[in-house]
C-alpha positions as CSV (number, residue, x, y, z in Angstrom):
1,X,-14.8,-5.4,14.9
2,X,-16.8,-4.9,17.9
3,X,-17.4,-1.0,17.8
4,X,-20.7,-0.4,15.8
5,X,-19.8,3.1,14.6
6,X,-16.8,1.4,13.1
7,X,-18.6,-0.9,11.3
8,X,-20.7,1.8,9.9
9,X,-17.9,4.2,9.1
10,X,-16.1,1.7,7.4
11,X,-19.5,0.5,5.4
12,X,-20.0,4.0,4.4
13,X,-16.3,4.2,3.4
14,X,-16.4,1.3,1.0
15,X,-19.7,2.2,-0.3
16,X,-18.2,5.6,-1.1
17,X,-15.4,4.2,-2.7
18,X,-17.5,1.6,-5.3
19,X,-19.4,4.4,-6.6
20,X,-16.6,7.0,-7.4
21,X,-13.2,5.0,-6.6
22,X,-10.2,6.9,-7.1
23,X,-8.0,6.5,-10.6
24,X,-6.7,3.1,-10.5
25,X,-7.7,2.2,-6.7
26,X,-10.3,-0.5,-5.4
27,X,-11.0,-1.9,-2.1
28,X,-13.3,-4.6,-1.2
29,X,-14.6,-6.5,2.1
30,X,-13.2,-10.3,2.9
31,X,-16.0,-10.9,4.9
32,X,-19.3,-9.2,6.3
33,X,-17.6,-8.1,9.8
34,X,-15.2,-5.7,7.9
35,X,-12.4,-6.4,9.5
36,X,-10.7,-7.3,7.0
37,X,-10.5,-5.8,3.3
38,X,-8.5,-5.6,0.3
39,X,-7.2,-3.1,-2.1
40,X,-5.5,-2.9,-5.2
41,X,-3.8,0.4,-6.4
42,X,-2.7,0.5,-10.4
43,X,1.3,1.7,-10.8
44,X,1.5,5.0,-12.2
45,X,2.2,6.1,-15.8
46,X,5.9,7.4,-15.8
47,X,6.7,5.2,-12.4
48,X,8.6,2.0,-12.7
49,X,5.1,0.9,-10.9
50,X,3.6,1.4,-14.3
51,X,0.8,-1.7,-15.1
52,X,1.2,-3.3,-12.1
53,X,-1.0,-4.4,-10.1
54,X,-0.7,-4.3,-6.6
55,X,-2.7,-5.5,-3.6
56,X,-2.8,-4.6,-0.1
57,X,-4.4,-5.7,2.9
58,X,-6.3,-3.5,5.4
59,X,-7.1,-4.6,9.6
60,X,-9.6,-2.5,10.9
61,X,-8.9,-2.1,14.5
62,X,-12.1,-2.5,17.1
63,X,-11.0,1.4,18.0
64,X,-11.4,3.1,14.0
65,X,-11.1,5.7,13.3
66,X,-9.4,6.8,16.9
67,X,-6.7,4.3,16.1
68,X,-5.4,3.7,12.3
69,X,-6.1,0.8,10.2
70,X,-2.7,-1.8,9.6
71,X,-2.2,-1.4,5.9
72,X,0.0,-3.7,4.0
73,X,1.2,-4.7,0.7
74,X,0.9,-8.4,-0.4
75,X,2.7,-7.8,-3.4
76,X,6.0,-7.5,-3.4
77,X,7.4,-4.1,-4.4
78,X,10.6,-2.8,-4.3
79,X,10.5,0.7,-2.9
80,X,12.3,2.5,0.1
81,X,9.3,3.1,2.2
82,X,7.9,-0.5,1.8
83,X,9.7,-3.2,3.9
84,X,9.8,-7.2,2.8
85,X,7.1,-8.0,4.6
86,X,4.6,-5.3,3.3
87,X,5.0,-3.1,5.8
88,X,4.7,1.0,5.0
89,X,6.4,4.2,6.1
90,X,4.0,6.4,6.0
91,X,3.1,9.5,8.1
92,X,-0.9,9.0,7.6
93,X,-0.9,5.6,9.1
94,X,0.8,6.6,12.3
95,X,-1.1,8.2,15.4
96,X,-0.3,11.4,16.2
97,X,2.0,13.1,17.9
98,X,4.8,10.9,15.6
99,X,1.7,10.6,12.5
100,X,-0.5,12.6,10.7
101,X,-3.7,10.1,11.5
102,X,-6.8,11.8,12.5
103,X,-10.2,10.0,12.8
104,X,-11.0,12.2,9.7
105,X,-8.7,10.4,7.4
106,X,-10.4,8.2,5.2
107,X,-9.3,4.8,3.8
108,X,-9.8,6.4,0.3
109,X,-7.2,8.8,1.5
110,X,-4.9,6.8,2.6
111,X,-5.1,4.9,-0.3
112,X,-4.6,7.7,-2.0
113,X,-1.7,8.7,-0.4
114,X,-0.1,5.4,-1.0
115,X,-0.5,5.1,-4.2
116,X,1.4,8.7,-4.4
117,X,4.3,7.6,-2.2
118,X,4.6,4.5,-4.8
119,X,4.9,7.5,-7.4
120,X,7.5,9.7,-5.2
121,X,9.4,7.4,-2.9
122,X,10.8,9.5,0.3
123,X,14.6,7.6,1.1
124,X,14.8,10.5,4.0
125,X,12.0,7.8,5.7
126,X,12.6,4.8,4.8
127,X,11.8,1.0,6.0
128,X,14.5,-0.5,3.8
129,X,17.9,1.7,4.2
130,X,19.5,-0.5,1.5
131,X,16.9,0.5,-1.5
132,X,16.9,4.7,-0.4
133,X,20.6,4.5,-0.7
134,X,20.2,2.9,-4.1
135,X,17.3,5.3,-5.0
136,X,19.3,8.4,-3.9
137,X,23.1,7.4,-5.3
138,X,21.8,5.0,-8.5
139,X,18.4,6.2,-9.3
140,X,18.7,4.5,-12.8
141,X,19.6,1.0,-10.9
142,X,16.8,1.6,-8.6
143,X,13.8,2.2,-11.3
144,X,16.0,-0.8,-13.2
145,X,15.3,-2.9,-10.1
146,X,12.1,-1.9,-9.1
147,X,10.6,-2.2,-13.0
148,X,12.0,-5.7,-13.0
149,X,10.3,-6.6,-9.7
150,X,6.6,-5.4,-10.6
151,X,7.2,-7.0,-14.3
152,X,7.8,-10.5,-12.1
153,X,5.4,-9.9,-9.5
154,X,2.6,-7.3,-10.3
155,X,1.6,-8.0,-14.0
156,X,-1.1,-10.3,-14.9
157,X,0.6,-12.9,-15.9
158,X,3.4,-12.7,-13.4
159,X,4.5,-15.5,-11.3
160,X,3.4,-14.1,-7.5
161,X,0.2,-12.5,-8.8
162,X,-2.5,-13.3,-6.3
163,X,0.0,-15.5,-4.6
164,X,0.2,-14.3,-0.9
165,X,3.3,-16.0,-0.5
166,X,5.8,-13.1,-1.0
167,X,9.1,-14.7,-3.2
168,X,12.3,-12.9,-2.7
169,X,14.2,-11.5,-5.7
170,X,18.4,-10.8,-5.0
171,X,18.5,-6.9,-5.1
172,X,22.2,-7.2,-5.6
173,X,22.2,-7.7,-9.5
């Protein structure tokens, strides 16, 4: 990150967020150029998220905040709006005119806003077609399915826990 008001912003941001971080969300620098940082977000109660764990990881680009952060999941997660290679659908990480990213969004916000899409999965946008037809025609299969995959990959003593390495589970049981 070249852009010194980035740097700043996105020092102020973490600061910010290890003083008052939001109900079951962390994030973390991997190095002193911020660049690069890490989050995890805690499933919600009454979500087949529930006691998992799950980790992200964040790019600041050179331009923040004119141009969005590239936020992805390292855990695997089985969720509509989440691809197999950590890849989210969500309106806050797109520039506009398709997004809803302003420079006043905050990582805490997007976060946030994550961590509620987990909670309330939108199969009229998703990245994975296959899982929003399951979550909108077989909604008990679907929390079956995606309870089963954060038991194997986001509890603490699950196999992929910490392992960047994503392991593919069949969805067709």
């Amino acid at each position: 990150m070249t852009d010194t008001r980035a740097h700043q912003r996105v020092a102020k941001e973490i600061e910010r967020m290890g003083h008052n971080p939001p109900l079951g969300i962390l994030m973390w620098p991997l190095s002193d150029s911020l660049e690069n940082l890490e989050a995890s977000i805690e499933g919600l109660k009454d979500t087949p998220y529930e006691g998992g764990e799950f980790h992200l990881s964040i790019t600041i680009p050179p331009k923040y905040p004119n141009v969005p952060p590239t936020i992805k999941f390292k855990t695997p997660i089985y969720h509509p709006n989440i691809d197999s290679s950590g890849r989210i659908c969500l309106d806050f990480l797109k520039p506009q005119p398709q997004g809803k990213w302003t420079a006043t969004v905050s990582l805490e916000m997007l976060l946030t806003q994550i961590q509620q899409l987990m909670a309330e999965p939108n199969p009229n946008d998703p990245l994975d077609t296959k899982i929003a037809q399951e979550f909108t025609e077989n909604k008990a299969k679907f929390l079956e399915t995606a309870k089963k995959w954060t038991d194997v990959h986001a509890k603490p003593n699950s196999i992929t826990k910490g392992n960047e390495a994503a392991i593919e589970m069949d969805i067709s049981d």
